[in-house]
N, C-alpha and C positions, 0 to 999 in steps of 0.2 A: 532465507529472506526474513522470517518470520520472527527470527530471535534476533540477527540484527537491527532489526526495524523495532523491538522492542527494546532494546539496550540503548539507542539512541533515544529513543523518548523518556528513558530516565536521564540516561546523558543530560540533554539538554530541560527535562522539568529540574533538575539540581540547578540549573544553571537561569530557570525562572522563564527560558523559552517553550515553544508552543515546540511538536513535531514540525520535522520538514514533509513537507510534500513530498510523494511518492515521484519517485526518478521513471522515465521510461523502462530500463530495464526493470527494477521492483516492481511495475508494472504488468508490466509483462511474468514476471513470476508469481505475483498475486492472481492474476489470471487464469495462469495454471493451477494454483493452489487453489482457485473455486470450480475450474470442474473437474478438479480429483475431490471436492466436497469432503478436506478433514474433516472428520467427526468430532464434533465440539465447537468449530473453530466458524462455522459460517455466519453467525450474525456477524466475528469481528473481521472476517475476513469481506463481506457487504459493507459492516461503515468503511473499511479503508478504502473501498472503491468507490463509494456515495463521498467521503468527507475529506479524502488527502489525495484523491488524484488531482492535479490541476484542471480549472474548467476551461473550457474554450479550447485554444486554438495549439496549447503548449503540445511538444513531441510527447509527454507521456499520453496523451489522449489520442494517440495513432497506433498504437500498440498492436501487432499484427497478428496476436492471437486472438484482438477481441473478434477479428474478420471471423 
């Protein structure tokens, strides 16, 4: 998830856009990616859950691991 999610945000910075928002499922595997707590990876693996999940009411914010 981690390298696709970063290959898109070159993608799209070449292209002068912003990242997409994290999908439900990316979600949900960011999730998991923070409580197996990569070593190295947690501040950036925290902003993608503070700054690209959608806020409010969107499907990625039901994500059933955060239960």
């Amino acid at each position: 998830m981690l390298e696709t999610y970063r290959q898109q945000v070159i993608e799209r910075s070449t292209e002068g856009v912003s990242p997409k928002l994290l999908s439900p499922e990316w979600t949900a595997d960011l999730v998991g990616l923070i409580k197996n707590s990569l070593a190295g990876e947690d501040s950036f693996l925290l902003g993608l859950i503070a700054n690209r999940v959608p806020p409010g009411v969107d499907e990625a914010t039901y994500c059933e691991k955060f239960e």
